[in-house]
N, C-alpha and C positions, 0 to 999 in steps of 0.2 A: 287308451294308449297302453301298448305291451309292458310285463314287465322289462322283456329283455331293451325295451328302449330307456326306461328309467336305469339302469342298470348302466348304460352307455352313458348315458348323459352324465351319469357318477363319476365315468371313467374318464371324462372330454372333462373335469372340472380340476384344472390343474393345482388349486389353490386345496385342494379335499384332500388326494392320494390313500391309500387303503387302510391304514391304519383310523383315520378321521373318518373314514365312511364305517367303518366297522364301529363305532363310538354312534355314527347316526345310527344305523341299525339297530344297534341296541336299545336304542328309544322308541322308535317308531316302526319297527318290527319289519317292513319292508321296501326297499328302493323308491316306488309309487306315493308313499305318506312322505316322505321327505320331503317331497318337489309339491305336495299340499300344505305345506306347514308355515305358518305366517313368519315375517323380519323376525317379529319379536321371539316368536318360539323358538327359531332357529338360535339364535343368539343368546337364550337359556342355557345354551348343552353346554358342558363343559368342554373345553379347547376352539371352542367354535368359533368366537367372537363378530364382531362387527363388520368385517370383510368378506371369513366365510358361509358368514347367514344374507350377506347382500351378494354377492357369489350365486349361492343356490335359489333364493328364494326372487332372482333375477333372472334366471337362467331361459334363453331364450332359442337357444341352440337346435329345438328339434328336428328343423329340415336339416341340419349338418348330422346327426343322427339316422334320420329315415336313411340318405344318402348311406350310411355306413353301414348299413343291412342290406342296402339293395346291394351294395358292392360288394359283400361277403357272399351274399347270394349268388353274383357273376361268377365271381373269382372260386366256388366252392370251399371256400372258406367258412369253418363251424364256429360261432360263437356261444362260449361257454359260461353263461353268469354264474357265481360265487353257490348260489343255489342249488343247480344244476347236480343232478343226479353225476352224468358223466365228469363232473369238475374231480381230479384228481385228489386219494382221499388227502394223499401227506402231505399235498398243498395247502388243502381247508387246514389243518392245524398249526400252522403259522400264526402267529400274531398281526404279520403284514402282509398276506396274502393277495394276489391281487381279487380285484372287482369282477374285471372277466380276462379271460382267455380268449384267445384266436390264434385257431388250428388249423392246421393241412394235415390230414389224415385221421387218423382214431388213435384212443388209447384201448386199452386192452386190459383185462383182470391183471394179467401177470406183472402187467408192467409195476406195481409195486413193488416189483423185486426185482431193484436196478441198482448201480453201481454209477457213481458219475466218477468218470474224466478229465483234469481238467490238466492241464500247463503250456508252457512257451508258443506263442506265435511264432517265432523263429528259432525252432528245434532243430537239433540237430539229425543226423543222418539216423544215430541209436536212439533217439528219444520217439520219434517217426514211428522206425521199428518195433521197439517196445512198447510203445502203445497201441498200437494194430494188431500187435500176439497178443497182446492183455486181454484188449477188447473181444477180438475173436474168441480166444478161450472161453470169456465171460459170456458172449454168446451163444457160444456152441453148448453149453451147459445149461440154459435157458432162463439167463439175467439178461435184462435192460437195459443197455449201454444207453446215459445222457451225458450230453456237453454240450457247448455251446456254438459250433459249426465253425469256432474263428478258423483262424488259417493255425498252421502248424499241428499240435498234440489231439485239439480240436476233431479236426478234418481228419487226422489218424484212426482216432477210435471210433469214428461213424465209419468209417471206411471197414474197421477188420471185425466191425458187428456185421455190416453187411455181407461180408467174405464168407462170416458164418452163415448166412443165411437167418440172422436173427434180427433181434427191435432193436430202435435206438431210436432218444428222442433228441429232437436240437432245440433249443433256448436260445433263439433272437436277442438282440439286444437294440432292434429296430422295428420297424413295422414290419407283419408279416408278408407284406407284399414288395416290402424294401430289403431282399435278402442280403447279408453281407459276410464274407466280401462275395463280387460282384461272379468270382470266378469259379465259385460254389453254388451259384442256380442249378445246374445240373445234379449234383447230388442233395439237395433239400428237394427237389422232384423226386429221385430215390425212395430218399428218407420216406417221404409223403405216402411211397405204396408199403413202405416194411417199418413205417412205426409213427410216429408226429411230429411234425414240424411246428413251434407253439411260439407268442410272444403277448406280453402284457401290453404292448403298447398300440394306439391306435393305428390304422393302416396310414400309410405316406410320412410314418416317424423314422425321421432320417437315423442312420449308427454312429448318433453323437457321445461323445467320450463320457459323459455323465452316466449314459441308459446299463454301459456294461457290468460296473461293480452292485447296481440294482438286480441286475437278472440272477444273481449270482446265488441269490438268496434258493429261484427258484430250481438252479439246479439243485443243489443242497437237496432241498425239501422232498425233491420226487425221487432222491433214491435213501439207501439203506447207508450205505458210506461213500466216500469220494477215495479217490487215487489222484495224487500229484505223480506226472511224471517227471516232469522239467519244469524246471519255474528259480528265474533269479530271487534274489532276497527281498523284491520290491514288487516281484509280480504280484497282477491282479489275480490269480488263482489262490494265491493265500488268503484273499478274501472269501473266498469259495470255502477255505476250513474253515473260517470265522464263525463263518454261519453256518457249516457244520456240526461245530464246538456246540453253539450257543444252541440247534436243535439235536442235541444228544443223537449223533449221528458218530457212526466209524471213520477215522482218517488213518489213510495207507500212504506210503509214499515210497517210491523206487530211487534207489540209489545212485547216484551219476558220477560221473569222475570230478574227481577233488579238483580240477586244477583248471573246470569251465566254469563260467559266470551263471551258465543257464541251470549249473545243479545245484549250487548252495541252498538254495528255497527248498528244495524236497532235503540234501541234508541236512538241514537247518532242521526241518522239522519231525526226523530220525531223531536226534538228539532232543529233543524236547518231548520225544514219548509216541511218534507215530510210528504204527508198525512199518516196519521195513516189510516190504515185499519186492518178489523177483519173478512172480506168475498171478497167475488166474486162481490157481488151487492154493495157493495162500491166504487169497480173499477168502475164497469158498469156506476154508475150513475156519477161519475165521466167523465168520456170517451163518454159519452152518444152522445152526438151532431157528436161526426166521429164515432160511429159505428151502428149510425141509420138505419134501413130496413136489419140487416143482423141478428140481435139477433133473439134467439130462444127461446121456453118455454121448463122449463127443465117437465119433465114429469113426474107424480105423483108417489110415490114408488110403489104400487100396480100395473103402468100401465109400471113400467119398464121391461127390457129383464130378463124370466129365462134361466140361460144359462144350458145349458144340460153338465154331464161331463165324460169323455173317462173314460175308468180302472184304467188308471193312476191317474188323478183327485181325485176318489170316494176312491180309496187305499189310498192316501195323507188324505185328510177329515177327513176320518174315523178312521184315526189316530190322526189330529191335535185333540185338544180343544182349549176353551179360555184361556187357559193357554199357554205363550211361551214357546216354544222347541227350542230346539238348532238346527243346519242344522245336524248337523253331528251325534248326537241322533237320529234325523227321519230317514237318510238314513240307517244306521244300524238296527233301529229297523223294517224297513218296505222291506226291503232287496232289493231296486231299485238298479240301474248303477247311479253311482253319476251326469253323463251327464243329462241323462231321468228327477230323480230328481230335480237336478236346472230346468231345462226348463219350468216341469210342474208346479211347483212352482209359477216360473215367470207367466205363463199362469193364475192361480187361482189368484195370487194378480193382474195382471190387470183385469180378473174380478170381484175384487170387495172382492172375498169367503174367502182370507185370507188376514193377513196382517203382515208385514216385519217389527220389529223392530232393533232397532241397536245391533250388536252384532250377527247378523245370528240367530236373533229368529223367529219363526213363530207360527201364532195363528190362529184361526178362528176370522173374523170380526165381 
């Protein structure tokens, strides 16, 4: 038996989670002596007790296992055990790191030097914006954009990494095969050719409310500092600095108008000592001294890509203006397959050509 199936079967032991498996490791040097190790020896280790030494030394699960390799195999899906060379380095230095990874696409040497994203699900029209310039900045200079693909600030900054033409990674908070929300399949396919799409949790794990404040850890962990752009006093993105804080990481936070709900959490945490920032080169020069010899010049508007655009593209345009439209106006009025539609869409706002306001509008940029 592989390691990488001992390794799963760690992962499929819900009563374990990473921290207790990293406790077994330390005793018995490798995932494979664990699942050899009698009741009684399991039940020795310190925090283990009598449940999780009958737990493991129980554990009968292999064909639901075999099943989860063949199915990574289908879907092109990488799994990555805690061992693994490719296993991200600032993740292994975690305390609670996960067991394994499962990816859609690759990581990259650079990607070390990344910047996580994180605030409101429901942003506003300037928090949208500001996080798509950020992001972009950040990767036109040749930083890592990570977040966690939700809807709002989320979906912004994978958006204006991509505009850049650069990496970003997303952080599931479900199965990798369970993307969520449902209406971001189409850009975690994106993501999948220009950076990784990753998640700890087994494939078919629904995006139960529990899994989000857990992932939170691993954005943190894979970049150098985090940016709040929006975020109320209760968001879950101030968890995202918690675990910041706690791994000696950088927290930035953009300043919002005093008089919405959605900004207190980033001013909130202005006043308690995050730098304030209002760009990309803020960070940068902040970060400067660890992301020396890898930064890029972004290149002059004039000397940027024009991009060419398919039937579908030039039908969409020639409809928008700078005026927003609704989704559901354009598709009607332009007679597309609602599929086709979203897609190309998505396709034109990570170029750049349009731009996505809240509420399902779109404009010309």
């Amino acid at each position: 038996m592989s390691d990488l199936q001992h390794w799963l079967a760690l992962n499929f032991l819900s009563d374990i989670g990473p921290v207790i498996a990293r406790r077994l490791l330390s005793v018995s040097g490798n995932p494979g002596d664990i699942f050899q190790m009698s009741f009684g020896e399991l039940k020795k280790i310190n925090g283990i007790g009598e449940n999780r030494a009958r737990s493991i030394a129980g554990f009968n699960q292999w064909e639901m296992v075999r099943r989860e390799i063949d199915r990574a195999g289908k879907g092109n899906i990488r799994l990555i055990p805690f061992d693994d060379p490719a296993y991200p380095e600032g993740l292994r230095h975690i305390y609670d790191a996960p067991i394994v990874l499962y990816a859609k696409g690759n990581f990259t040497e650079t990607d070390k030097y990344a910047i996580a994203m994180v605030g409101s699900r429901r942003a506003s029209v300037y928090g949208m914006q500001t996080a798509e310039k950020i992001s972009r900045e950040l990767a036109a200079s040749g930083l890592t954009v990570v977040s966690g693909m939700a809807r709002g600030i989320d979906t912004a900054s994978h958006k204006g990494a991509l505009e850049a033409g650069g990496r970003t990674v997303a952080v599931l908070g479900s199965g990798i095969d369970v993307p969520y929300p449902a209406a971001n399949r189409n850009l975690a396919k994106i993501i999948e050719s220009s950076g990784t799409v990753i998640s700890e949790f087994p494939m078919g794990t629904q995006p139960n409310r529990e899994n989000f404040p857990r992932r939170n850890r691993i954005i943190s962990a894979l970049s150098l500092g985090v940016i709040v752009v929006e975020a109320t006093i209760d968001s879950g993105s101030l968890i995202t600095v918690g675990y910041a804080l706690e791994q000696g990481k950088e927290v930035f936070a953009v300043p919002g108008n005093i008089t919405s709900k959605n900004s207190e959490g980033a001013n909130d945490l202005i006043k308690k000592g995050a730098k304030l920032v209002e760009s990309a080169d803020e960070v940068i020069d902040e970060l400067r001294s660890q992301i020396k010899g890898i930064l890029k010049e972004e290149k002059p508007d004039n000397e940027k890509k024009l991009y060419s655009m398919n039937q579908y593209e030039k039908t969409i345009c020639n409809y928008l203006s700078h005026e927003p439209k609704h989704i559901d106006y354009i598709i009607r009025e332009i007679n597309m397959p609602t599929g086709k539609a979203l897609s190309t869409l998505l396709n034109l706002e990570l170029k750049g050509i349009i731009r996505q306001a809240e509420g399902k509008l779109f404009s010309l940029s």
